[in-house]
BADOLUM-581197 format. One line per 2 residues: their letters; for each residue x, y, z of C-alpha. Coordinates in Angstrom, 1 decimal, always signed. Last residue first. Layout:
N
A> X:Y:Z ~ ...;
//
This chain:
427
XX> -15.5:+24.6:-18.3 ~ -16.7:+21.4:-20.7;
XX> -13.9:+20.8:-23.1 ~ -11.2:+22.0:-20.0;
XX> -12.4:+18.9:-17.8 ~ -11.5:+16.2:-20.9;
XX> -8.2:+18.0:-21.2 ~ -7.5:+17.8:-17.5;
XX> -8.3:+14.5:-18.0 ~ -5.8:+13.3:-20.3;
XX> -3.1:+15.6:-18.4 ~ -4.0:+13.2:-15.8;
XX> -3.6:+10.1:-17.2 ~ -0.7:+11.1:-19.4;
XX> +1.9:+12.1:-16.2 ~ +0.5:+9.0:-14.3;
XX> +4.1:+7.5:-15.4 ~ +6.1:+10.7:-14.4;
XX> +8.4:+11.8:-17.4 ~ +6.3:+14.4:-18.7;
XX> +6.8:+16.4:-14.7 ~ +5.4:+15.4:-11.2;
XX> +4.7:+18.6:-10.6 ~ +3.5:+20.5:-14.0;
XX> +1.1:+17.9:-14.3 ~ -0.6:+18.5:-10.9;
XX> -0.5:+22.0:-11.7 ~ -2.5:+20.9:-14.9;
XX> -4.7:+18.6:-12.9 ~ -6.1:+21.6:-10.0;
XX> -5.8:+23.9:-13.2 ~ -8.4:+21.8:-15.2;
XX> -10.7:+21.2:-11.9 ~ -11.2:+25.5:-10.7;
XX> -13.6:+25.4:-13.3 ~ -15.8:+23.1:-11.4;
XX> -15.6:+25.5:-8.5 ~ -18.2:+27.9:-10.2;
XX> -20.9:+25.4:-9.2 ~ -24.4:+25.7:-11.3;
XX> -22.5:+26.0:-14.7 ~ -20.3:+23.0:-14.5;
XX> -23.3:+21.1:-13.4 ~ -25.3:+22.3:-16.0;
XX> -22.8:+21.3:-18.6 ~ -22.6:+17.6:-16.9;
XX> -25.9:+16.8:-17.3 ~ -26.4:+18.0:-20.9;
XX> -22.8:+16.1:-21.7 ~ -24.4:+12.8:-20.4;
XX> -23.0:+11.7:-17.4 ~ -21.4:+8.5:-16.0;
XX> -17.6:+9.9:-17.0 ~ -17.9:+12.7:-15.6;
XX> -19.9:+11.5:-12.1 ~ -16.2:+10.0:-11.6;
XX> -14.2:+13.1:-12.7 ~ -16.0:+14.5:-9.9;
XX> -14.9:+12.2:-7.4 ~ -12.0:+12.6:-8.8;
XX> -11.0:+16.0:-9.0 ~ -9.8:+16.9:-5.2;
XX> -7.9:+13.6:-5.2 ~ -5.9:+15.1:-7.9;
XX> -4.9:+18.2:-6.4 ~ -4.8:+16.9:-2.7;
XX> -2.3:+14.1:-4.5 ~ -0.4:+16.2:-5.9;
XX> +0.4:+18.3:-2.7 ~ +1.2:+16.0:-0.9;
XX> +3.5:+14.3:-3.8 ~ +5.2:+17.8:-3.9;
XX> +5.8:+17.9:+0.1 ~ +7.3:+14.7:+0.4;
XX> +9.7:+15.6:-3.1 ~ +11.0:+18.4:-1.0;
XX> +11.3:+17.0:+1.9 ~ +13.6:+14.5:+0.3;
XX> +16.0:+17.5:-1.5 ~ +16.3:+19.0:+1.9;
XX> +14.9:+22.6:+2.0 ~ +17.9:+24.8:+3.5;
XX> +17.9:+26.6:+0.5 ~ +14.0:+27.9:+1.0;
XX> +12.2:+28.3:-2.1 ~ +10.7:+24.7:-1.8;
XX> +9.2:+26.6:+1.3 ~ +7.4:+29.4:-0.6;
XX> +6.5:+27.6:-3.4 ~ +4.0:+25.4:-1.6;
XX> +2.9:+27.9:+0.6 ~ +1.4:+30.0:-2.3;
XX> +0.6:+26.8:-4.2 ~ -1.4:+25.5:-0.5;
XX> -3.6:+28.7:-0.8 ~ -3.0:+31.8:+1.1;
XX> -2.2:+34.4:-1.2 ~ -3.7:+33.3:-4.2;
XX> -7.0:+32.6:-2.7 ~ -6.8:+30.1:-4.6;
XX> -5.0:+27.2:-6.1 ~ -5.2:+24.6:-3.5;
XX> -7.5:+25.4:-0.9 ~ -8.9:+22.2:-0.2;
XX> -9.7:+22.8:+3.4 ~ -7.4:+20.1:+4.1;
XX> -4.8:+21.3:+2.1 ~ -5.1:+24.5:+2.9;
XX> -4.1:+23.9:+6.7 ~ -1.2:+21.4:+5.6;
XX> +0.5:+24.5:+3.4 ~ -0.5:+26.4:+6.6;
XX> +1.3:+24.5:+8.9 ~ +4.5:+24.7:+6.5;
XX> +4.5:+28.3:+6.3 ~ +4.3:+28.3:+10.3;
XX> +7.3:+26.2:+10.4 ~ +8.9:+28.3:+7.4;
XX> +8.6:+31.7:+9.4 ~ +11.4:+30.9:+11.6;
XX> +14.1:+30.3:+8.5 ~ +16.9:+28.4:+9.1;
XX> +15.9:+26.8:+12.7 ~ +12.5:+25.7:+10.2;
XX> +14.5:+24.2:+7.2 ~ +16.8:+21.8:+9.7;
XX> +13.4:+21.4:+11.8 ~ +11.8:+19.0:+8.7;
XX> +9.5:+20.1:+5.8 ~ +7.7:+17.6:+4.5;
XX> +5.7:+14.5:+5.2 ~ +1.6:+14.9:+5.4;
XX> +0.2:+12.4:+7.9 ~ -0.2:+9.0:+7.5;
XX> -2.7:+7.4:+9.5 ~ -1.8:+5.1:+12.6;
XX> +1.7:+4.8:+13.0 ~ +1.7:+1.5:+14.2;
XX> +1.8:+0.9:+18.2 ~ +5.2:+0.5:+20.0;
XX> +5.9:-3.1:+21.3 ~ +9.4:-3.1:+19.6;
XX> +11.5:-5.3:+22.0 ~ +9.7:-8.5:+20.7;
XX> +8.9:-11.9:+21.8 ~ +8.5:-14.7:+19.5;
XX> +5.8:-16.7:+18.8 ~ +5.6:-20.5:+19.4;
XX> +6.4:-22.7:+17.1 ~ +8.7:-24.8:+18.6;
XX> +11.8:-22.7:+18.4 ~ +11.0:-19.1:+18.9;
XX> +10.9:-17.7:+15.9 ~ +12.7:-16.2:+13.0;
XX> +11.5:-14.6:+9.8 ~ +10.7:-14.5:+6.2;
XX> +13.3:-17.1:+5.4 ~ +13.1:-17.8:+1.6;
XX> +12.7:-21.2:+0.6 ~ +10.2:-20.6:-1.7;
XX> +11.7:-18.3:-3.7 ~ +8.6:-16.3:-5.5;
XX> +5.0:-16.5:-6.0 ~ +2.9:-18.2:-2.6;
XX> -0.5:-19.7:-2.4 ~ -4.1:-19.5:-0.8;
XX> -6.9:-21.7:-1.2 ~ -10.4:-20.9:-1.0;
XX> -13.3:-23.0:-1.6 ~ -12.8:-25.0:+2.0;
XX> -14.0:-22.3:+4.0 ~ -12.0:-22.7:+7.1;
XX> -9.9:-26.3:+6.3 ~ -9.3:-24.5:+3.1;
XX> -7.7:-21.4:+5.3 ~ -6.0:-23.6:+8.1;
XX> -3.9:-25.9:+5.5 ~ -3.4:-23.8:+2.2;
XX> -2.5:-20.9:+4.9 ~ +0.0:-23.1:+6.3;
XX> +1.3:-24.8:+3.4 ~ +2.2:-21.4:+2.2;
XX> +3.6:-20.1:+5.5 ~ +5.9:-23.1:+5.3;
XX> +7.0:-22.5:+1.5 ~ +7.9:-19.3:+2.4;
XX> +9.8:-19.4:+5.2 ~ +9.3:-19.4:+8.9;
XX> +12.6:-19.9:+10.8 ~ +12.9:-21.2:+14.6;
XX> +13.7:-25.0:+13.5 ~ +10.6:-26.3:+14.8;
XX> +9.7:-28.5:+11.9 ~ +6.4:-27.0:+11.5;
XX> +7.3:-23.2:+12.0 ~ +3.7:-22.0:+10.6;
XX> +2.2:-21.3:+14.1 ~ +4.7:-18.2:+15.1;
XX> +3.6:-15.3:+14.5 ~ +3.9:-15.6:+10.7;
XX> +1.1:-18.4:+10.9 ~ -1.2:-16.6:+13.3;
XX> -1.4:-13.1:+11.2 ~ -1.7:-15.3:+7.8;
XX> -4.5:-17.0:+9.6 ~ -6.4:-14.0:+10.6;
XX> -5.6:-12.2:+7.2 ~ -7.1:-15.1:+5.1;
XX> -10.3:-15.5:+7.0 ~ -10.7:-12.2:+6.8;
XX> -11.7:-10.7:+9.8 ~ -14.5:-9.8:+12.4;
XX> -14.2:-11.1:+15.9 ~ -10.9:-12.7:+15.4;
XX> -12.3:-15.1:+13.1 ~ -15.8:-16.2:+13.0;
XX> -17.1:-12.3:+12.1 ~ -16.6:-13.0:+8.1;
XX> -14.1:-12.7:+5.9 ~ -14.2:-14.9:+2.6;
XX> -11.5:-14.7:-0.4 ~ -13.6:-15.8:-3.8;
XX> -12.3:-18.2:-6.2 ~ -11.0:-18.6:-9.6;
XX> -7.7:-16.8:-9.7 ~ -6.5:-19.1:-6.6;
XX> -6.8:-17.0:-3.5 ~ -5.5:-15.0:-0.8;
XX> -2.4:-14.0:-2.1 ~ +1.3:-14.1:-0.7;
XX> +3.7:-12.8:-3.1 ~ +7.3:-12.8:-2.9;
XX> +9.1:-9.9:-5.1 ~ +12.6:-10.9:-8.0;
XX> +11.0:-9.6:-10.7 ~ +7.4:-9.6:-12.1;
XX> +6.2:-13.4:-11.5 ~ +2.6:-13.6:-12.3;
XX> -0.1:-14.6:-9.6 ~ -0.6:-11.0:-9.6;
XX> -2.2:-10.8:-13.2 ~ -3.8:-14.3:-12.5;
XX> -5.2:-12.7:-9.0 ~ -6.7:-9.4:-11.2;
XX> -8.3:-11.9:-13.4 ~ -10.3:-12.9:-10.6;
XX> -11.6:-10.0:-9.3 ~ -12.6:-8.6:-13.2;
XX> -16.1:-9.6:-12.0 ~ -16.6:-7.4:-8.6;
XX> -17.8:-9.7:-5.9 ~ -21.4:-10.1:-4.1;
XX> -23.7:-7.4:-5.5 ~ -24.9:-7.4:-1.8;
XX> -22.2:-7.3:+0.3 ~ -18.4:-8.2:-0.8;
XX> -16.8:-11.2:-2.2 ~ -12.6:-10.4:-1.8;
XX> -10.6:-11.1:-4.4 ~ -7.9:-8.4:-3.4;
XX> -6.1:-10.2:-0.4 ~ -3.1:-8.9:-1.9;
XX> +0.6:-9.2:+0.0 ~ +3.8:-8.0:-1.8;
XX> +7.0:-9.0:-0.5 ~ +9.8:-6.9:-2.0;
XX> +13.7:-7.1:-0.9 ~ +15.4:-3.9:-2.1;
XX> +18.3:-4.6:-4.7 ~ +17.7:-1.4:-5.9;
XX> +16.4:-3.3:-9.3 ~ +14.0:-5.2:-6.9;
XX> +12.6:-1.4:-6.2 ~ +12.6:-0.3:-10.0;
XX> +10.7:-3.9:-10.4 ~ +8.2:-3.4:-7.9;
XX> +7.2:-0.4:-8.7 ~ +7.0:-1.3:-12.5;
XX> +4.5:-3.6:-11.6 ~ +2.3:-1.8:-9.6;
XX> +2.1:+0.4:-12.7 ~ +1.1:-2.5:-14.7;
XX> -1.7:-3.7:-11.9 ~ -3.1:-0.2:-12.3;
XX> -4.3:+1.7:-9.5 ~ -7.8:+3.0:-9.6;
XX> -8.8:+6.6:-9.8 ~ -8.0:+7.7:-13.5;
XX> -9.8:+7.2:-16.9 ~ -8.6:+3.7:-17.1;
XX> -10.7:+2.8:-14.5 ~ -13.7:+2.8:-17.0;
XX> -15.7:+1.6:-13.9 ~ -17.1:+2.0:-10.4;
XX> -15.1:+4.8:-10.4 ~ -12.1:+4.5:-7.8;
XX> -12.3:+7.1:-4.9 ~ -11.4:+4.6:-2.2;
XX> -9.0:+2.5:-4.2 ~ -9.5:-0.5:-6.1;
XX> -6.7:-2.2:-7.1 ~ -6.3:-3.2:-11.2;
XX> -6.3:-5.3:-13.8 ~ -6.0:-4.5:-17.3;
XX> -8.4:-6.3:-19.4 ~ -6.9:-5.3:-22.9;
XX> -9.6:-6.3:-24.7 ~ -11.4:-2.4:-24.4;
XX> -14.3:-1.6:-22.4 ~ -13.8:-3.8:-19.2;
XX> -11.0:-2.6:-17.4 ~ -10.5:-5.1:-14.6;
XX> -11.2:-5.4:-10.3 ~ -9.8:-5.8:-7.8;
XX> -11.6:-5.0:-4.0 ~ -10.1:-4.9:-0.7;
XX> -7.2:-5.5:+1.6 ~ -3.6:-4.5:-0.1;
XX> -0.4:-5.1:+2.1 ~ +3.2:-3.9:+0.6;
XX> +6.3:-5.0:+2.4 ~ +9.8:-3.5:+2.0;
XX> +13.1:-4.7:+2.7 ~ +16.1:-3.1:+2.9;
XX> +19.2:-5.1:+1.1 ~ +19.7:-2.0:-1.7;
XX> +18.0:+1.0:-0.4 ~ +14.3:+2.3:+0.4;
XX> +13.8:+5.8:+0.9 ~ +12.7:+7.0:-2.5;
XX> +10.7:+4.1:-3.7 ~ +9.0:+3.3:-0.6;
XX> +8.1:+7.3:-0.6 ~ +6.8:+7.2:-4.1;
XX> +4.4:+4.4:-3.3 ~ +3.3:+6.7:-0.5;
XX> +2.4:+9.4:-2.9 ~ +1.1:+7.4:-5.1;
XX> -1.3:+5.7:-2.7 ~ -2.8:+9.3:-1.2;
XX> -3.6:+10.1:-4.9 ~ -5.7:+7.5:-5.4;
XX> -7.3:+7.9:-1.9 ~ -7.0:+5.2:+0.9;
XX> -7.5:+8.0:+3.5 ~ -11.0:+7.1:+2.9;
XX> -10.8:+3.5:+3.7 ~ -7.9:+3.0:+5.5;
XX> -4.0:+3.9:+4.8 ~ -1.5:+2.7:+7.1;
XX> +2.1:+3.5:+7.0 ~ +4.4:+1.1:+9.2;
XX> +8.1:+3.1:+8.9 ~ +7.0:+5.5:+11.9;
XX> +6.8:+2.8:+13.8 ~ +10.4:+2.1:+13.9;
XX> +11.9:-1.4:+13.9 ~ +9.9:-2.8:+11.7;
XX> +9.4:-6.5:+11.5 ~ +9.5:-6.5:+15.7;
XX> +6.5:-8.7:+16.4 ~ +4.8:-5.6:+17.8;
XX> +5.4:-3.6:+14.7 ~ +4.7:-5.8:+12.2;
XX> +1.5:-7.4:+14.1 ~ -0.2:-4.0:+14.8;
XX> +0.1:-3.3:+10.9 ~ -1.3:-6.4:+10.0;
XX> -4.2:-5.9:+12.5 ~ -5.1:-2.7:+11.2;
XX> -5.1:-3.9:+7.4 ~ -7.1:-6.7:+8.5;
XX> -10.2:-4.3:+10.7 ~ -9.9:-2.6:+7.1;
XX> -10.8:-5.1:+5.0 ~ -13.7:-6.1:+7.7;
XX> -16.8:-6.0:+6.3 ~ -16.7:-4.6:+2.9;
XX> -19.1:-2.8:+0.6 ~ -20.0:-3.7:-3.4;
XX> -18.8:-0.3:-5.7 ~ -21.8:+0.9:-6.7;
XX> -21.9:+2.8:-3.7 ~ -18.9:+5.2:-5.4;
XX> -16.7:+6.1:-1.8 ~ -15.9:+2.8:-0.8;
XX> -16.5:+1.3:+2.3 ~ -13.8:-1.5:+3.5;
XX> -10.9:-0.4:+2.1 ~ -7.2:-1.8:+3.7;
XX> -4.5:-0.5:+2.6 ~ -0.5:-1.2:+4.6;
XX> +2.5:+0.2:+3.2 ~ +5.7:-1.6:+4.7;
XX> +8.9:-0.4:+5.1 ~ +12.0:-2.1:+6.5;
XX> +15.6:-2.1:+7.5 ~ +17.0:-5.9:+7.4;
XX> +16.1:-8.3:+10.6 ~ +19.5:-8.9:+12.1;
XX> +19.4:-12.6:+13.0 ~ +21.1:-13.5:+16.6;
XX> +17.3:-12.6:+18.7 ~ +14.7:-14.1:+16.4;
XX> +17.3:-16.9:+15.9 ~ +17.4:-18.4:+19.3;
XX> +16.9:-22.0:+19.8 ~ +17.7:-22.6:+16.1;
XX> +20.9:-20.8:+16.5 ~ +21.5:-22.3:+20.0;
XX> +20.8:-25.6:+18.0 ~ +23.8:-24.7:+15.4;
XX> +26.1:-23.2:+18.0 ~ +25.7:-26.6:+19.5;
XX> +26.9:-28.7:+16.4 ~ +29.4:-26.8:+15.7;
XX> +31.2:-27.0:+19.2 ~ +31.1:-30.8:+19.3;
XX> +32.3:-31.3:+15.6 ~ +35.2:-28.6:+17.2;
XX> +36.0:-30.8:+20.6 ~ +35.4:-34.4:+18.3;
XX> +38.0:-33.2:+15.7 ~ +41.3:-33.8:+17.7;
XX> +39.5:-37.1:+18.8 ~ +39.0:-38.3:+15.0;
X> +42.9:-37.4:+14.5;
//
């Protein structure tokens, strides 16, 4: 009996070392997304200035797509510093939720500053993004931790595999770090469904970059870059989970800077990807560069074969919006364009919804900044400004079309209706 089973024991026992030998070639890596920010320079100066946020974001994006995490290029979506716009961010969040589907995975990156409201006790946290006020971020601007977290949860609810990576305690130049940074870590250090988080620091420290690593990196990036590649596989088994790229990063990052010490939220044991055996990294067929900066999503050549005129309808919606021509003149403004192609039957349901979050987000990008020096003015101030520059009065619309868009429902619905109300007491 013993000899009957020694052929099959024998059998098992070297499909399992193959399997070690070569898992990054036998395992099926699931269908992924990943979002990747990094800000550097902000647009408010008040807001302290960053090295090399973005330098990480770019080299996290490189590393996805050459080591094969994503499979198409155009899945990486990179955002730096001013492309890293409020409204730039919800529209991209609305993209992972729309396209991502039960066993996908998706992977959202955040290099910069965090920060917390500071005029009322609730101390909500939030991610800075380029057009964030240097405070009062509950006016608009920044992205709240709470909305964050209901991303997150509707996609864990999909079934969609989350891993959500913050290096957003970082100190920056000369007024050093912001001082809601570390309350922002506790906030992510939470567990808020079923997500793996990798952050950069315990709640009470500092994340350091600095031109030592890679020629100008975060120390944190650099060595999360090395450890997924390849260096965390320990035991040599040709899997890097969770708990491995932990103790990596708590290994090479304190060793680094010593007052920093990075850690992990979520299953532990979770494989987050195969190797070569032995630690070294594993080649990939996917060597295509990452898509660079996101471009505006929309209308597809389905709509355009039906209709000719809706490929150059769709060049001028783009056209307007970077020449922030929104509303007017009302002929050829991106809301002339705008209805004009979600008029068109052949317009896909999805390229619908990418050209209404592009459009919402030039709307309410194109009031922030001013909405900013609104809410650090004194009403005297702000009436002669409204006075000296007709476009000001152009602000209220820009936010109620915005409004009308994403609908009551929307959960940035009430933050900008909020300010369009504040705009319309001065125009």
């Amino acid at each position: 009996m013993l000899k009957s089973l020694l052929p099959l024991l024998l059998f098992l026992s070297i499909a399992c070392m193959l399997r070690a030998q070569d898992a990054f070639f036998t395992t099926e890596s699931p269908p992924t997304r990943a979002l990747i920010v990094g800000i550097s320079k902000y647009q408010d100066p008040k807001i302290p200035k960053l090295n090399y946020a973005h330098r990480d974001a770019e080299a996290f994006a490189k590393f996805l797509s050459d080591h094969g995490w994503v499979k198409n290029p155009k899945d990486v979506h990179l955002l730096v510093n001013d492309q890293a716009t409020s409204g730039n961010l919800v529209k991209e969040f609305s993209w992972l939720l729309k396209e991502s589907k039960a066993g996908d995975r998706v992977i959202i990156y955040f290099a910069g500053h965090g920060d917390k409201e500071t005029l009322t006790s609730s101390g909500l946290g939030y991610l800075l993004t380029y057009n964030s006020p240097p405070n009062n971020f509950m006016a608009g601007g920044a992205f709240n931790l709470r909305d964050l977290q209901t991303i997150i949860k509707d996609l864990s609810a999909k079934e969609v595999h989350v891993i959500l990576i913050t290096d957003a305690c970082k100190s920056g130049e000369g007024a050093g770090e912001l001082p809601g940074a570390s309350a922002v870590t506790a906030n992510l250090s939470q567990q808020y469904s079923k997500e793996v988080k990798l952050l950069s620091c315990q709640p009470n420290e500092l994340s350091k970059e600095g031109p030592n690593w890679g020629g100008g990196r975060g120390v944190f990036s650099f060595y999360l870059v090395e450890g997924l590649s390849g260096a965390a596989d320990k035991n040599g088994n040709g899997e890097i989970t969770v708990v491995e790229i932990e103790n990596y990063l708590e290994e090479q990052v304190s060793q680094a800077v010593r007052s920093q010490l990075p850690f992990a939220v979520g299953d532990k044991n979770q494989v987050l990807t195969y190797v070569k055996a032995g630690g070294a990294p594993a080649p990939s067929n996917n060597t295509a560069a990452p898509a660079g900066n996101v471009t505006t999503r929309g209308l597809e050549q389905p709509a355009a074969a039906a209709n000719p005129e809706a490929d150059e309808w769709k060049k001028a919606f783009e056209k307007a919006l970077k020449e922030q021509q929104l509303l007017e003149p009302m002929r050829d403004c991106a809301n002339w364009y705008y209805r004009k192609l979600t008029a068109l039957e052949s317009l896909s349901a999805s390229d619908k919804e990418d050209l209404t979050y592009s459009f919402v987000a030039a709307l309410t990008d194109g009031s922030q900044e001013v909405y900013n020096t609104y809410m650090q003015a004194d009403s005297a101030q702000l009436a002669t400004y409204f006075k000296k520059d007709p476009k000001f009065s152009l602000y209220p619309a820009y936010l109620g079309r915005a409004c009308e868009l994403l609908g009551e429902d929307h959960y940035l619905y009430k933050t900008f209706k909020l300010r369009q109300l504040n705009f319309e007491s001065l125009v």
